[in-house]
C-alpha positions in Angstrom: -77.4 4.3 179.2 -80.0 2.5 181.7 -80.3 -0.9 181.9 -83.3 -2.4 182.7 -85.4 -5.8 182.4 -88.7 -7.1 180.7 -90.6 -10.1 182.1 -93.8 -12.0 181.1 -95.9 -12.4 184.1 -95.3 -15.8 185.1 -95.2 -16.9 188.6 -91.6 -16.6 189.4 -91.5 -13.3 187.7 -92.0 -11.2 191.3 -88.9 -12.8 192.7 -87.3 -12.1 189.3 -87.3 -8.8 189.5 -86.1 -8.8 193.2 -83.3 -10.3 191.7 -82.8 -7.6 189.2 -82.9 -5.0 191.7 -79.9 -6.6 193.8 -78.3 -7.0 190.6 -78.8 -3.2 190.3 -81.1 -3.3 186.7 -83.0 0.7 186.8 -86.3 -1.0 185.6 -88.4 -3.6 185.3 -91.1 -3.9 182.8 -94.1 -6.1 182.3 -96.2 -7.4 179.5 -99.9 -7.1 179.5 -100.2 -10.6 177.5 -103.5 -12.2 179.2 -103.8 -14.9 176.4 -100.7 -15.9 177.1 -99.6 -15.3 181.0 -101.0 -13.8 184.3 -102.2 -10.2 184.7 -99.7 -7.7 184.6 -100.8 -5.6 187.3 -101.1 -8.1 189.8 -97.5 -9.2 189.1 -96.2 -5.9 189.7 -97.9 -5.6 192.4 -96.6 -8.5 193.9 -93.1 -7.2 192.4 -93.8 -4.0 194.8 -93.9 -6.1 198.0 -90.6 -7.3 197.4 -88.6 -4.3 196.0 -87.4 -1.1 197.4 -86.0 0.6 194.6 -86.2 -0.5 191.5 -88.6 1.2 188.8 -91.8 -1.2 187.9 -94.4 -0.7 184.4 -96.3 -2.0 182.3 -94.2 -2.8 178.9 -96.7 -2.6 177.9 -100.9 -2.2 178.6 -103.1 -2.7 175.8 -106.4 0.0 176.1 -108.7 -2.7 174.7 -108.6 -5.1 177.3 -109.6 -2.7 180.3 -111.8 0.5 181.1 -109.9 2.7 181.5 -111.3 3.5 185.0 -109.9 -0.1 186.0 -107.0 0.9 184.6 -106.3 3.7 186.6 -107.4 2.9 189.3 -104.4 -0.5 189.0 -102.1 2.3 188.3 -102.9 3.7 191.6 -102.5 0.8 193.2 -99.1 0.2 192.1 -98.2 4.0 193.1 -99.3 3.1 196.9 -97.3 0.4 196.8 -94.1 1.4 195.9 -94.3 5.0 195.1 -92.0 7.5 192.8 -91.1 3.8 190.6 -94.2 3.8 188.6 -94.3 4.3 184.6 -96.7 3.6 182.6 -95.9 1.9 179.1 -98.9 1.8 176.7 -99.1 0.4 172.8 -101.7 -0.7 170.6 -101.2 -4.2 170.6 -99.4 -6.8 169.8 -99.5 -10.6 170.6 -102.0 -8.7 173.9 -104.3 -8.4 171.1 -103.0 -10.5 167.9 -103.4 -14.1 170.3 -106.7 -13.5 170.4 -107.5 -12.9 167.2 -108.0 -9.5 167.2 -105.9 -6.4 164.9 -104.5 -4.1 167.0 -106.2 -0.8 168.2 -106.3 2.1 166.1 -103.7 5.0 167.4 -106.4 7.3 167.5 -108.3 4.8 170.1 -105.3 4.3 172.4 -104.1 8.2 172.0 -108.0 8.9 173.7 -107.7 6.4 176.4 -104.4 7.8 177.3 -106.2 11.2 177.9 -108.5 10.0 179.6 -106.4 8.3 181.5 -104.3 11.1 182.1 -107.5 13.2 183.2 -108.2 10.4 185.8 -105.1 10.2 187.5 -105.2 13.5 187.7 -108.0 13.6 189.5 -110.5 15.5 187.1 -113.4 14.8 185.3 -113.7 13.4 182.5 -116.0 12.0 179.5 -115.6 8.1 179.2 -118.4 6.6 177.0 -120.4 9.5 177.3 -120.9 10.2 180.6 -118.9 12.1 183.3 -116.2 10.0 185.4 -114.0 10.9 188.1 -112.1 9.0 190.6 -113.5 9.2 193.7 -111.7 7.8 196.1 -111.8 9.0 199.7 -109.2 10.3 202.2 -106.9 6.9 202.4 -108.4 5.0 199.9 -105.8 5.9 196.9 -103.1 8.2 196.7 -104.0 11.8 196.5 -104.5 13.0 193.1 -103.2 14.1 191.0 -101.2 11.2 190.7 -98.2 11.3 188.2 -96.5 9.1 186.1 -94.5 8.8 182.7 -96.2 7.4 179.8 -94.4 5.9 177.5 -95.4 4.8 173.9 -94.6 1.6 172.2 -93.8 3.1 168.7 -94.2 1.6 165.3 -94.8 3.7 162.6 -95.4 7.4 161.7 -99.1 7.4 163.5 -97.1 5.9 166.7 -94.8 8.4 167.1 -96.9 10.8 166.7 -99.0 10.1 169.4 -95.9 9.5 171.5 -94.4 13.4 170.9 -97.8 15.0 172.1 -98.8 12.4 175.0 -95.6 10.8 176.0 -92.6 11.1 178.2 -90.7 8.7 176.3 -91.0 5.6 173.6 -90.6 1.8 174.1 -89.0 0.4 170.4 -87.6 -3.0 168.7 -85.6 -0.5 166.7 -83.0 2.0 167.3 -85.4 4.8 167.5 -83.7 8.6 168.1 -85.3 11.8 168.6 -86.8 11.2 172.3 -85.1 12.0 175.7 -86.5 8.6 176.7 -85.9 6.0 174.4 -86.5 2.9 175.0 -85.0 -0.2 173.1 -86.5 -3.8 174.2 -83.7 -6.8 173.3 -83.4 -10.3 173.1 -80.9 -12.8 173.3 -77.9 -14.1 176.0 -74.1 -13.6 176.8 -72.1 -16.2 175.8 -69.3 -17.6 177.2 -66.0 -17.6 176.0 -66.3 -20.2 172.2 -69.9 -21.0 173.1 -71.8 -21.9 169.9 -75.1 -20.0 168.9 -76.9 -23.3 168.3 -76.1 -24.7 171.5 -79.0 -25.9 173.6 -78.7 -23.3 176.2 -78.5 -20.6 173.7 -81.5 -22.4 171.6 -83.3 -21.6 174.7 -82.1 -18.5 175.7 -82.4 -17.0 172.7 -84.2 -18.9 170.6 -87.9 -17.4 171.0 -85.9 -13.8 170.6 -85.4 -14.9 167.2 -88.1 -16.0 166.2 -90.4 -13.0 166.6 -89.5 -12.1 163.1 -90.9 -14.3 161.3 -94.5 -13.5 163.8 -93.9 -10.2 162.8 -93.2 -10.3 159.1 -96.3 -12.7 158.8 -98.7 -10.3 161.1 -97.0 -6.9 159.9 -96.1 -7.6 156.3 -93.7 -4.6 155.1 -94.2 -6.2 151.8 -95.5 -9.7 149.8 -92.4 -11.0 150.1 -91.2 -10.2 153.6 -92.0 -13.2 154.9 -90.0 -15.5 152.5 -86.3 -13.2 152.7 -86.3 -14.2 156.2 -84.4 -17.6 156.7 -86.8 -20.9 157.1 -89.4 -18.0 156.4 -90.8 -19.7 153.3 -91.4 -23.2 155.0 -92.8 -21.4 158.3 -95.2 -19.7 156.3 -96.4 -23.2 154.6 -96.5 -24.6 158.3 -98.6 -21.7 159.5 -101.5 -22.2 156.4 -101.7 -25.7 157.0 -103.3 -24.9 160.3 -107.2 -23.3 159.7 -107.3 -19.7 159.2 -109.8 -19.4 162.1 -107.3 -21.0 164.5 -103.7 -19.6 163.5 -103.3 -17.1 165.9 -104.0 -19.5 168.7 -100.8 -20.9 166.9 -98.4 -18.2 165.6 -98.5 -16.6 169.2 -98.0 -19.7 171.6 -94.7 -19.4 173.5 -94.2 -15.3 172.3 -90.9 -14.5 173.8 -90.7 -17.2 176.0 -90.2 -20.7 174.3 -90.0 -22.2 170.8 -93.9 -23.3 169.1 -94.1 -26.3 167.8 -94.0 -23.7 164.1 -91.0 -21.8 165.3 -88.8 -25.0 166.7 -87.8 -26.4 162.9 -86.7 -23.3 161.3 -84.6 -21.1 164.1 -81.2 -22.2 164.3 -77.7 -20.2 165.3 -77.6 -18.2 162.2 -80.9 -16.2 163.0 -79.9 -15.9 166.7 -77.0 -14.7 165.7 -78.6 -12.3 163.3 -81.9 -11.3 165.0 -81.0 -11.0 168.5 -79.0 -9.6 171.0 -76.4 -12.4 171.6 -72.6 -12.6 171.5 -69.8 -12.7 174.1 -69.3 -10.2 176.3 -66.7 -7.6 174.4 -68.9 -7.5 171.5 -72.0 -7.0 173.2 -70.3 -4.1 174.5 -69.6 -3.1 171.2 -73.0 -2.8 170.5 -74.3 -1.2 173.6 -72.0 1.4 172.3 -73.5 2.0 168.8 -77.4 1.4 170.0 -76.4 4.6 172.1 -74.9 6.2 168.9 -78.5 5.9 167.7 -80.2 7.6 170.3 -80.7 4.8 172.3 -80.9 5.7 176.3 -82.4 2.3 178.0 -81.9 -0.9 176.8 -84.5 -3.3 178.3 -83.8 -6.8 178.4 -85.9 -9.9 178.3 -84.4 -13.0 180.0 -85.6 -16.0 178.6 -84.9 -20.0 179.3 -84.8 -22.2 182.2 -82.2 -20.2 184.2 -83.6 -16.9 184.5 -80.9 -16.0 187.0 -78.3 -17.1 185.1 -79.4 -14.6 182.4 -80.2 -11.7 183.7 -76.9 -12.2 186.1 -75.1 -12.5 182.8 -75.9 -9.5 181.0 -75.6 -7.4 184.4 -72.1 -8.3 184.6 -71.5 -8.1 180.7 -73.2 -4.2 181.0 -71.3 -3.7 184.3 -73.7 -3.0 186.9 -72.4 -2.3 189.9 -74.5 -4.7 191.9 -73.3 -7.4 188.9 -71.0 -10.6 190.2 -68.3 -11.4 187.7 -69.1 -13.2 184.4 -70.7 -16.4 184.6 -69.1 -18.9 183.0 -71.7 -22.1 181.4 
């Protein structure tokens, strides 16, 4: 099993993931939520000048928001700066899209931008609204082509994975997802310490937002009419949510994603869903778990640190997975 780390591009993020290297995490991913934080490329960029070792991506890029020739050409960017650690996550959207107020891209749109990505890096020609492209950079302006790097597919859904098997080295998931050499499953939560309480303050913070992304999801993604209302405190954050004008919602459902409690999210997460939706326990159990996610076909875990201490965290769960750069447990 790999253990890695997930960030929102937030200033501190670059010296965040120098940590994580020194703690010895394999990779660090970044998300590509402009609505929300700072540019994603530019962070890892910035992550680059400070790291030696450790693996940087995009966790992950959404097509819609760049040409793709500005995308690869950020790609190759990132590959002069720190190369052999590049990999390339790309999904259809999300809260990149959804905080905006826009649906997510179609899989057949983001499976032809990842072609024609894949033609660019590579240093060929290719047909991007309907004219020829190529990158042209000259002798020690970008690293020589072809230029190669693993893409990996955020996966939801038959479509997803599909797209994933033909185009993809490996899958980025919220679900135990088997069946790929690369799998990739993105968590959230924190280790407790010893008879620490899932509602305590710290934990409401560290965890917290982790939990509450299922009630964003079974509002945006409805698996059926009555999804939303199973969930805990679902039924009263769904009257909070359609008080608010339809027009402006998403500008409310998505503020904080992954990061902090909204002002909608703050009344109805408690312990209970922490303890149910997210990755949080003391350290033996989490264990536990680590065990039966690989079980599933599970092969990198990626976690997302959240809170005021992001050292704290992501020192926490080095130790709890045993790193060998890890300190001992920290004790809160």
């Amino acid at each position: 099993m790999d253990f890695s780390c997930a960030f929102p591009p937030v200033p501190e993020t670059p010296d965040h993931i120098a940590l994580a290297e020194k703690l010895g995490y394999r990779r660090a991913w970044v998300f590509d939520t402009p609505a929300l934080q700072l540019d994603v490329w530019m962070t890892l960029a910035r992550a680059a000048d400070r790291t030696s070792h450790i693996e940087l991506g995009s966790g992950v890029l959404i097509p819609s928001l760049r040409h793709v020739m500005v995308t690869a050409a950020a790609i190759a960017t990132l590959v002069d700066l720190a190369p052999g650690r590049v990999n390339v996550g790309i999904g259809s959207g999300f809260t990149g899209r959804l905080a905006m107020g826009q649906r997510p891209n179609s899989w057949a749109f983001v499976a032809q931008y990842a072609r024609q990505l894949r033609t660019l890096l590579a240093g060929e020609i290719v047909e991007v609204d309907g004219a020829a492209t190529r990158l042209l950079h000259g002798p020690g302006q970008a690293p020589a082509r072809p230029i190669r790097v693993p893409f990996l597919f955020a996966v939801r859904g038959p479509k997803a994975l599909a797209v994933a098997r033909e185009l993809g080295q490996g899958i980025l998931s919220v679900t135990p997802t088997a069946g790929f050499a690369w799998s990739t499953l993105m968590i959230h939560g924190t280790v407790l310490a010893p008879g620490e309480p899932f509602d305590s303050p710290r934990v409401m913070a560290a965890a917290g937002a982790g939990a509450s992304i299922v009630l964003h999801r079974a509002y945006e993604f409805p698996g059926d009419a009555g999804e939303l209302e199973r969930l805990p405190g679902g039924q009263a954050w769904r009257k909070a949510i359609e008080a608010i004008p339809e027009r402006e919602r998403h500008l409310h459902t998505h503020e904080g994603h992954l990061t902090f409690l909204n002002a909608l999210d703050r009344p109805v997460v408690n312990g209970d869903m922490i303890k149910a939706f997210t990755f949080t326990g003391e350290t033996a159990a989490l264990r536990a778990r680590v065990g039966e996610l690989a079980a599933k076909g599970v092969t990198e875990i990626a976690f997302q640190p959240k809170g005021p201490d992001i050292p704290r965290e992501l020192s926490a769960f080095a130790a709890m997975a045993g790193l060998p750069a890890s300190p001992a447990p920290i004790r809160v």
